[in-house]
N, C-alpha and C positions, 0 to 999 in steps of 0.2 A: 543272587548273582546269575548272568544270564549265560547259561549251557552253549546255544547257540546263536552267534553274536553278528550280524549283518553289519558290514565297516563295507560303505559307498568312497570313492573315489582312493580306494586303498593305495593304486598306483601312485595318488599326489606326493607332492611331498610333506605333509603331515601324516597320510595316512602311511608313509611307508616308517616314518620312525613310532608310531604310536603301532603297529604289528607284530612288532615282538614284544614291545611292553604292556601287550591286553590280552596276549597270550595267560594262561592260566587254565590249570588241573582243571580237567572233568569241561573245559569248555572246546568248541570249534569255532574257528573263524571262518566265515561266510566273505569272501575278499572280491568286492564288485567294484568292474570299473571299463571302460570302452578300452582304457591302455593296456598292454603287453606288462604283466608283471612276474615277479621272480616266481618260481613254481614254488612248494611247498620243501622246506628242508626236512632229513628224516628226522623223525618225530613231533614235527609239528602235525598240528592237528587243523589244517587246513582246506577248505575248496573255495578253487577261484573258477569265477562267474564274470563273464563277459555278459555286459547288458549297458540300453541306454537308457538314460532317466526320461526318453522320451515315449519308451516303450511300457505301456504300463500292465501288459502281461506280463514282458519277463520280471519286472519288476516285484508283481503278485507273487509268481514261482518264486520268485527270490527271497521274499517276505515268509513263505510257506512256510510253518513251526520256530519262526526265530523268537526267542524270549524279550530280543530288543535289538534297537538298530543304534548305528553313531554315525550319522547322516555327514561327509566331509564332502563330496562330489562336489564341484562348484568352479567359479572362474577366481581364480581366488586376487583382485586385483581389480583395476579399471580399465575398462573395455567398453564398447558402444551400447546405448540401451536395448538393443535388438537382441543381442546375446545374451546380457546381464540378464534380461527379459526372459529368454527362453531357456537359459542353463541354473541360473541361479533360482528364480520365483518361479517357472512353470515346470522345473524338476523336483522341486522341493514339493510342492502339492501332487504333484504324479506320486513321488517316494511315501508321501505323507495317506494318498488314499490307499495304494496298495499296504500300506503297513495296517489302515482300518480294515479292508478288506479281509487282509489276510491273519488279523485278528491280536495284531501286537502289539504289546501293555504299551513300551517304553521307547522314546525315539529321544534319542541326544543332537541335536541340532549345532552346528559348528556357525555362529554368527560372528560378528568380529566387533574392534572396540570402535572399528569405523562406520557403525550402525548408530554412533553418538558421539563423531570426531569432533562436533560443535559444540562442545562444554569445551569450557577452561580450567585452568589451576586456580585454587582460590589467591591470591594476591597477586595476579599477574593479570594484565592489562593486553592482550595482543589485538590485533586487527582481525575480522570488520568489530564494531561497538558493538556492543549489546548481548554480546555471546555470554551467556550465564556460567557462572560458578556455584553448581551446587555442591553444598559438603558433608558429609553426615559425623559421626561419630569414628567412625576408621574410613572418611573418604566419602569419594564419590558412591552412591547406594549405585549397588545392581540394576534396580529399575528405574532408574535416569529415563527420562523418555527420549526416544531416538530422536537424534537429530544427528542425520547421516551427510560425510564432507564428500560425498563423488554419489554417482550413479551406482560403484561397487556398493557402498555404504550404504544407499538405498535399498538393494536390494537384498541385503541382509537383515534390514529394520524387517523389509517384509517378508523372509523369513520368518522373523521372530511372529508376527502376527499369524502369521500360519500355523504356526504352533499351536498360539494360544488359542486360535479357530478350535482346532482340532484335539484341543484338550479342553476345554471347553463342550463341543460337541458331542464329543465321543465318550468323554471318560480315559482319554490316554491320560501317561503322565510324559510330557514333553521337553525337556530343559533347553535354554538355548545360551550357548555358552558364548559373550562375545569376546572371542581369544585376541590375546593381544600375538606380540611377533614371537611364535612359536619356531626357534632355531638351536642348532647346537650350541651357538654363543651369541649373544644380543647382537641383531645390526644395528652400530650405528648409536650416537649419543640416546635417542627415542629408546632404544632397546634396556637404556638403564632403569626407568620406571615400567615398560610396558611389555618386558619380557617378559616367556613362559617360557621353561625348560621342559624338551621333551617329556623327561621323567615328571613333575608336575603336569603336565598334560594329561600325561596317562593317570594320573593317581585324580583328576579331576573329574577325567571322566571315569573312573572305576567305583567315584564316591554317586556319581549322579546314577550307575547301575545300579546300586548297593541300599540307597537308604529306603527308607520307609515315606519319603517326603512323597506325596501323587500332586496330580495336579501340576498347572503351566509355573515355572519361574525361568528367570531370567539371571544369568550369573558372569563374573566378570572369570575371563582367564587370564590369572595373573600370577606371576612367581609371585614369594615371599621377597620382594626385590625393597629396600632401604628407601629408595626414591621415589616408589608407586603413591598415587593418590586415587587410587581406586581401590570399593571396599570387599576386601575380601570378606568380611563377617556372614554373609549368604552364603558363600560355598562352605565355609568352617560349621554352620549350623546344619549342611547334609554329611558331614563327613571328609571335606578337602583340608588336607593336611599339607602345603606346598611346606620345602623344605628348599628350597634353591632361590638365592640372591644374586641378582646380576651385578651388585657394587663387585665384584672378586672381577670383573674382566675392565672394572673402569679406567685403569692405566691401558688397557690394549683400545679399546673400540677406537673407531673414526667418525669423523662427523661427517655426515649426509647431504646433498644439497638439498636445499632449500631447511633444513632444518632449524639453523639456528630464523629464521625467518617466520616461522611455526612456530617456534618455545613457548611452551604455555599450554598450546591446544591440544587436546586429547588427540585428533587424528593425525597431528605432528603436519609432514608435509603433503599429506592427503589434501587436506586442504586447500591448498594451492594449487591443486593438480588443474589442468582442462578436463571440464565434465568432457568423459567417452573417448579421451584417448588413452592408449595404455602407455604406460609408466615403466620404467624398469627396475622394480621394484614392485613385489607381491608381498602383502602378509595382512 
């Protein structure tokens, strides 16, 4: 279990509800990010670090004695490839060599399910032809190879490859989690299969600290949700134990636009989206 724990883009908002849930004895949060965050409360065991993922000194100092990182920093959404470009995939290998530099086993990489929104449901038919249904034994397998629905989704597939560079190269052990819609309550009809509950988040990534598993894998972030088709059996084999079903909010959610127009596809109305412009709607 890692002592002290470097959480990039902690201001976001994943990174601000997974800070009190990665809290734990005997450990310190290392909380980086360019934004203005809450100071430490008493007895948290906190320091916050202003740094940009552009900067690959502070980055190095940042990195100095951490046991492991949980890399969230990012644009989390669709945006122009010029950004996508330089916040997403050229922060990611900055964050990635400062953590070899500075000599750190384990980095949790935060990808998302829109790194492979072009898969479908096995029995369902949606637009354009040809989009594959692969299915394993509990679902879609974790390493589904990316096929990402926006320029965001792109640039999370190469995330993941970065990873596996650098686990590969180095001898890290690298996870890259592609999280579904991480909210206090699923947005949106999508949110029935492809929710993660804060608290399953945290317990996702507390199992990718924890196990003995080294080496690149690649893992879906997903509740225990009634309606997923995607395979949890990878993370259950390091130790993810999700405990939270979004069928309990399925009389409240609303439907999304463009969604029902989507039904089927993994990246729901990602898909639809125009490459590079931003959307109102992040996850």
């Amino acid at each position: 279990m890692a002592g002290e724990l470097l959480i990039t883009g902690s201001a976001g908002r994943i990174g601000r509800l997974l800070r009190p849930r990665l809290a734990a004895p005997g450990r310190t949060l290392r909380l980086l990010d360019l934004a203005d965050q809450e100071p430490p409360a008493r007895g948290e065991a906190a320091r916050l670090i202003r740094a940009d993922l552009a900067d690959p000194e502070s980055l190095t100092a940042a990195c100095a004695g951490v046991d492991a990182i949980v890399h969230l920093a990012a644009i989390a959404g669709e945006e122009s490839w010029e950004k996508l470009l330089r916040t997403n995939v050229d922060g990611t290998r900055t964050l990635l060599e400062a953590a070899r530099v500075a000599g750190v086993p384990r980095v949790v990489l935060a990808s998302s399910v829109h790194a492979a929104g072009f898969y479908r449901q096995a029995g369902s038919s949606p637009d354009p032809p040809g989009v594959p249904a692969p299915t394993g034994p509990d679902g879609v397998p974790a390493a589904a190879f990316p096929r990402p629905d926006t320029y965001y989704g792109w640039s999370k597939a190469a995330v993941e490859s970065l990873g596996s560079l650098y686990a590969d190269r180095f001898g890290m052990t690298v996870f890259a989690l592609r999280l579904g819609a991480c909210f206090p309550e699923p947005p949106g009809l999508r949110g029935l299969d492809m929710w993660i509950s804060p608290d399953d988040c945290a317990r996702l990534v507390t199992a990718c600290l924890k196990t003995d598993t080294t080496g690149f894998q690649v893992l879906w972030g997903i509740s225990r949700n009634s309606r997923r088709w995607w395979s949890l059996a990878e993370g259950r084999r390091i130790g993810y134990d999700p405990r939270d079903d979004a069928e309990r909010y399925a009389d409240t959610v609303r439907e999304r636009a463009g969604e029902r127009e989507t039904a089927g596809l993994l990246g729901a109305e990602f898909c639809a989206y125009p490459l590079g412009v931003l959307p109102d709607y992040d996850g």
